[in-house]
C-alpha positions as CSV (number, residue, x, y, z in Angstrom):
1,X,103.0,62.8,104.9
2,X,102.0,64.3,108.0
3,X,101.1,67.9,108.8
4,X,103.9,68.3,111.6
5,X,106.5,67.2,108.9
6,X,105.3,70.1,106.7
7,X,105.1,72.5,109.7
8,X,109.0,72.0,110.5
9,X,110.2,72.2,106.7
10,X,108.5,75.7,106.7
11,X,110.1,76.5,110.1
12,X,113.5,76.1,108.4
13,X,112.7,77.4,105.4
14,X,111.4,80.5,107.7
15,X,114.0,80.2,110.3
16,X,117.1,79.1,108.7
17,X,118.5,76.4,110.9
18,X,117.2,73.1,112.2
19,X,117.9,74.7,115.6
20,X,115.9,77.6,115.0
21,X,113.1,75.8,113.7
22,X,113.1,73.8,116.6
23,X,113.3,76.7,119.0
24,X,110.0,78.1,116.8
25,X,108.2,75.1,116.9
26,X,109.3,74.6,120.7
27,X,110.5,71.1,120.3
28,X,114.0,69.4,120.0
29,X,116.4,69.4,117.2
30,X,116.5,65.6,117.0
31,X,112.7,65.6,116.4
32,X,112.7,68.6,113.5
33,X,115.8,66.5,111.7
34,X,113.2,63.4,112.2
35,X,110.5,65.2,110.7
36,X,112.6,66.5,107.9
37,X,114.4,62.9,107.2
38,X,110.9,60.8,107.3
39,X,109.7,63.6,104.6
40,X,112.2,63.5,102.4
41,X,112.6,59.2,102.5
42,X,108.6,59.6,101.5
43,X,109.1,62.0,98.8
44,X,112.4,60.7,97.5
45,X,114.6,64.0,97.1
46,X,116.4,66.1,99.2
47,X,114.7,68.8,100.5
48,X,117.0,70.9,102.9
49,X,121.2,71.6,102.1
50,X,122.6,69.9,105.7
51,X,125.8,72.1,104.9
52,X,123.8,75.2,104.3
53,X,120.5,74.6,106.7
54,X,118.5,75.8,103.1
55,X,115.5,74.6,101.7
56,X,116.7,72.9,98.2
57,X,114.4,74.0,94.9
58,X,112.3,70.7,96.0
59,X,112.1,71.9,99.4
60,X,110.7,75.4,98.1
61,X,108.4,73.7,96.1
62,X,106.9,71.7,99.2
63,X,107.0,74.6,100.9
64,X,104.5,77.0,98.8
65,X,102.3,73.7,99.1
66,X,102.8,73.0,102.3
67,X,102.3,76.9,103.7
68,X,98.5,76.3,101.8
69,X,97.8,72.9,103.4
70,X,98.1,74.4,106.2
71,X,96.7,77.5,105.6
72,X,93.1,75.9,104.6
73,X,93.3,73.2,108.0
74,X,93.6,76.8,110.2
75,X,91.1,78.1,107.7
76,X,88.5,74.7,109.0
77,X,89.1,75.2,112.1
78,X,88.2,78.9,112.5
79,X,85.3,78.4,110.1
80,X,83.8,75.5,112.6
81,X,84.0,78.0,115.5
82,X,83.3,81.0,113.9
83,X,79.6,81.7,114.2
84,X,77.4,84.2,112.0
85,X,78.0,86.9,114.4
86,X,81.8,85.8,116.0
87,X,83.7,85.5,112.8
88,X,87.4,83.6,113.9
89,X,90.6,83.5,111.9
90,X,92.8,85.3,109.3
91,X,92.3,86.4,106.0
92,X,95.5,87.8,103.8
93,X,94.4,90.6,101.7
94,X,96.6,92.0,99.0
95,X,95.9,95.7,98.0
96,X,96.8,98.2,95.1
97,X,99.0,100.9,97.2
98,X,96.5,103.5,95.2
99,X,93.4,102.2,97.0
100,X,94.9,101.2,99.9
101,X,96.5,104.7,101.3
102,X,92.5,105.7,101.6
103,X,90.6,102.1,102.5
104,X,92.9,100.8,104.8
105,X,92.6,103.4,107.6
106,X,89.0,103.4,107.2
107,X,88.3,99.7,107.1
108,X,90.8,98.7,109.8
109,X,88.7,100.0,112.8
110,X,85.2,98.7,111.1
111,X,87.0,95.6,110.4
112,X,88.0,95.9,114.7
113,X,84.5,96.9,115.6
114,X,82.8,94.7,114.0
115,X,85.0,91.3,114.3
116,X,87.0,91.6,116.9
117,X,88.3,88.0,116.7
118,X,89.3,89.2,113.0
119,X,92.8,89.1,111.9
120,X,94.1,90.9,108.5
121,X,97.5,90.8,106.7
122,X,97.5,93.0,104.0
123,X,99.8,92.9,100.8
124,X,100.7,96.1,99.2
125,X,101.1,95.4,95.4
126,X,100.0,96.0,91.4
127,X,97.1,94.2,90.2
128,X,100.1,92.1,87.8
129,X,101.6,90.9,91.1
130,X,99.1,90.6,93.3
131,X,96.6,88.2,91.1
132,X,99.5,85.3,90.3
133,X,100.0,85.3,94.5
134,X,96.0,84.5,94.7
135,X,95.5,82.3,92.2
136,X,98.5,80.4,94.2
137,X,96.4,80.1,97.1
138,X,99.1,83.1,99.0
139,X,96.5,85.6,99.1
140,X,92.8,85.0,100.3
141,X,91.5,88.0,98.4
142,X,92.8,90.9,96.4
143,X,91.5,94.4,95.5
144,X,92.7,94.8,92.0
145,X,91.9,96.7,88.8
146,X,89.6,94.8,86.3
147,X,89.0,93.8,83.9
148,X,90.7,90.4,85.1
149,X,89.6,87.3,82.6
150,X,91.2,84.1,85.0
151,X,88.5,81.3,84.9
152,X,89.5,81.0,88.4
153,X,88.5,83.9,90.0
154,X,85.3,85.3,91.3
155,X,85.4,89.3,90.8
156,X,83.0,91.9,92.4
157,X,83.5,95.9,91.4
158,X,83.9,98.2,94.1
159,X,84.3,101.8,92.6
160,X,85.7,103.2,89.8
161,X,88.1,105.9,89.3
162,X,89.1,108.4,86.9
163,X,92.3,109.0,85.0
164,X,93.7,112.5,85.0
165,X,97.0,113.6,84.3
166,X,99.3,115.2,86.7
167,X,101.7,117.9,86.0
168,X,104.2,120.2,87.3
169,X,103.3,123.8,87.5
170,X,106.2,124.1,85.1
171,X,104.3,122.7,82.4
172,X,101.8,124.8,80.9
173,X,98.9,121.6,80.6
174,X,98.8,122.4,85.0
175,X,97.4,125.5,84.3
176,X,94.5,123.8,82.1
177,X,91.0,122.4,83.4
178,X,90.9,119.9,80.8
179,X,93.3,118.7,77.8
180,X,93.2,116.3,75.2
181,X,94.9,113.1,74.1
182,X,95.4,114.8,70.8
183,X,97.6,117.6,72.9
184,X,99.2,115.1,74.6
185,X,100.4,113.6,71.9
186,X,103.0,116.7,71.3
187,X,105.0,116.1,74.2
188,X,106.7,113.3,76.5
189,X,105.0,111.4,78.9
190,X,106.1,109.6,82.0
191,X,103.7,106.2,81.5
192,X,102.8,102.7,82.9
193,X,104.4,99.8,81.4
194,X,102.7,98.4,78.4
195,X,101.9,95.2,80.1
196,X,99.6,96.9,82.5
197,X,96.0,97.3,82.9
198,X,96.5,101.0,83.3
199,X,98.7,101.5,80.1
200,X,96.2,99.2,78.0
201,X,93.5,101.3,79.0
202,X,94.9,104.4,77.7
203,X,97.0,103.4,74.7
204,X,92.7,101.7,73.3
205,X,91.1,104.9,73.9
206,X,93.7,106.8,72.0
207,X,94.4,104.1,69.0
208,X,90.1,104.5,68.9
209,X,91.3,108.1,68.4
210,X,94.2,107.6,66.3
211,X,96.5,109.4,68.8
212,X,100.4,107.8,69.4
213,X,101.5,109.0,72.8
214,X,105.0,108.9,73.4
215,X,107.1,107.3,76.4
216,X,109.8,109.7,78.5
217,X,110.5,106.8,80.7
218,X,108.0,104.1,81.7
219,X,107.1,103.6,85.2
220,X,105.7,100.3,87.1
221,X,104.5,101.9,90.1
222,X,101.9,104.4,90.2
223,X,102.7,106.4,93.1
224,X,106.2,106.5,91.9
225,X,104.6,108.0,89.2
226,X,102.6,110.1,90.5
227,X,106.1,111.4,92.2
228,X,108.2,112.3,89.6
229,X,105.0,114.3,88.0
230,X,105.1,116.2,91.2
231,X,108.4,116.4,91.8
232,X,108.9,117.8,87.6
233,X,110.4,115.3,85.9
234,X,107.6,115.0,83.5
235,X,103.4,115.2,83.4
236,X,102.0,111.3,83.5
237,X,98.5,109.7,83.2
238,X,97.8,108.0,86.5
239,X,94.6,107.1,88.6
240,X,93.3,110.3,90.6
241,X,93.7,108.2,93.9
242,X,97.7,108.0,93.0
243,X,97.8,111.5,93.5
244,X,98.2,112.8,97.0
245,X,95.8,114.9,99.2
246,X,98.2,117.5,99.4
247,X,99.8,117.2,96.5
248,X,95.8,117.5,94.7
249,X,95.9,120.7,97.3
250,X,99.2,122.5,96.1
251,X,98.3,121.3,92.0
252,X,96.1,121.2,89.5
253,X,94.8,118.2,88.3
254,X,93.7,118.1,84.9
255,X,90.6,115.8,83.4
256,X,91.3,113.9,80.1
257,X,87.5,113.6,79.2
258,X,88.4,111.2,76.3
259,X,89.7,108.2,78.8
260,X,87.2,106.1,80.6
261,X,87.6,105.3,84.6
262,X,89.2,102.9,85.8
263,X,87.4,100.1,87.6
264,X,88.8,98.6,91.1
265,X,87.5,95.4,92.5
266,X,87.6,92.5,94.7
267,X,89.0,88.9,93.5
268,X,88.9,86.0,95.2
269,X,89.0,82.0,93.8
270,X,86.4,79.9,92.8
271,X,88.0,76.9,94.8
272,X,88.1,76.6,97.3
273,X,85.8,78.6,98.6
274,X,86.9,81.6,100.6
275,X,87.4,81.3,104.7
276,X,84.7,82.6,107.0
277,X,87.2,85.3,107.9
278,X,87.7,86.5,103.7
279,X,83.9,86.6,103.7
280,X,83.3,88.8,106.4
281,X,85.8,91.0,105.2
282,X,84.6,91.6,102.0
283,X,81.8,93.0,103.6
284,X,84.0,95.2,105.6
285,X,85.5,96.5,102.7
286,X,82.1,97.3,101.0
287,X,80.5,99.3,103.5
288,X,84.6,100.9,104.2
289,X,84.6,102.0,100.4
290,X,81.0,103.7,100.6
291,X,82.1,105.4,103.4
292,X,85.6,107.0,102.4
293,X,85.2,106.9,98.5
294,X,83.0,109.5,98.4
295,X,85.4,111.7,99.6
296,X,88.0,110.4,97.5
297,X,88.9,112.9,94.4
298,X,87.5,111.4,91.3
299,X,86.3,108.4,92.7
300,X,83.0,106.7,91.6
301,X,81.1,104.3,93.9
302,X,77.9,103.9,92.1
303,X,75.9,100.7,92.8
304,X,75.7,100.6,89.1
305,X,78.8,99.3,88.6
306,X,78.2,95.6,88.2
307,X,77.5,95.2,84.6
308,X,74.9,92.1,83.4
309,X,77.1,88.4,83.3
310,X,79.0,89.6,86.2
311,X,82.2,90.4,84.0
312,X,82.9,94.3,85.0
313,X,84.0,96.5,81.6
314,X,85.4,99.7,81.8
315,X,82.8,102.6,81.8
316,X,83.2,105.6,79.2
């Protein structure tokens, strides 16, 4: 199996068409259908539809492989001529959208400054979403909400954040400085799914306090969330960097001082070892958080935050 054989079944997989594959990989038809024909006699399946010009399941399957084979050869190559001070090559970061419409403007032009020869992809997603695609070797590193448990990863907090709810001025709890989870008990809430970090969160602290809360509608999407609550279809329980600037402006956002914060970190694996690139981004994103998460509503970026055995818990 050679690399080149890999590089054209992603082209069509990418591309759609042994002729746009080739045009891609500026070559020759004759020597993509080569590539493609010598790969599949080695594996001993099919792995692109000649009717179609798409990647069968097998095909898919050496696909995802193949994108990471050749992902971690690029990654060698940039690491051998990166230096410590010239860092070289590409590092996919995903990112929770709350945490991202904040850090990335402010760690983009650091991340410029500093290694120019730098190049980010970032992945806008949920903490369930975006951990699967790194353990799979898509995603270099992820900022995520802990705590995450996954043998695999290496995890490092970053800030922590606290949990407010957000209401319309329609509802009399927006006129409040602080209510409780026993109040909010009495009334409909617009909520995370119960398989997320956020929703297990809440739902402990208020079983601790024998409080039920009760579903309007759930929601998988924060800022969705964070939406509807603003646009009154219902007050919700989201992270305070889900809410707006100038929606926090035009509202009032109202502390539950029951709920602990939430914490937000990087992840990366434990093997392979992150890229040059990943590493020197990680940095980035430190000194990015320090400098814009203190002006972040309700955000926390205490160096305190790394608890003893390196596995972060969530602060009361």
């Amino acid at each position: 199996m050679e690399v080149r054989h890999l590089a054209s079944l992603i082209a069509i997989a990418e591309h759609g068409s042994f002729s746009a594959a080739a045009r891609h990989l500026k070559t020759v038809q004759s020597n993509v259908s080569a590539h493609i024909s010598r790969l599949e006699k080695e594996l001993g399946v099919t792995l692109v539809d000649r009717h179609s010009g798409k990647v069968t399941d097998e095909g898919a399957v050496v696909v995802e492989r193949g994108r990471r084979i050749i992902h971690e050869l690029q990654d060698i190559e940039a690491d051998i001529h990166s230096t410590d001070l010239e860092i070289e090559g590409e590092s996919r970061m995903g990112c929770l959208s709350t945490t991202g419409r904040w850090l990335i403007p402010a760690m983009l032009p650091l991340a410029h400054a500093t290694h120019p020869k730098l190049r980010i992809t970032v992945v806008e997603g949920g903490t369930l979403n975006l951990v699967p695609r790194l353990i799979s070797g898509d995603l270099d590193a992820a900022i995520v909400h802990f705590p995450i448990a996954d043998p695999e990863l290496n995890v490092d907090p970053l800030f922590s954040e606290e949990i407010v709810l957000l209401a319309h001025p329609k509802f009399s709890w927006a006129q409040r400085d602080t209510v409780t989870l026993a109040e909010l008990a009495n009334h409909q809430l617009l909520l995370a799914p119960r398989n997320t970090e956020l929703r297990r969160i809440i739902e402990k602290t208020a079983a601790s306090r024998r409080v039920a809360l009760r579903a309007q509608a759930e929601i998988d999407g924060v800022r969705l969330l964070a939406s509807l609550a603003i646009d009154g279809f219902g007050p919700t329980l989201v992270p305070s960097t889900a809410v707006p600037r100038i929606a926090a402006e035009n509202l009032h956002v109202v502390q539950i001082p029951e709920l602990p914060r939430r914490l937000v970190g990087w992840a990366t694996k434990r093997r392979p070892l992150p890229n040059k690139a990943t590493r020197a981004l990680h940095s980035v994103v430190r000194i990015a958080v320090q400098q814009a998460g203190a002006q972040q509503h309700g955000v926390n970026i205490s160096s305190e935050l790394l608890l003893p055995g390196r596995r972060p818990v969530t602060e009361n």
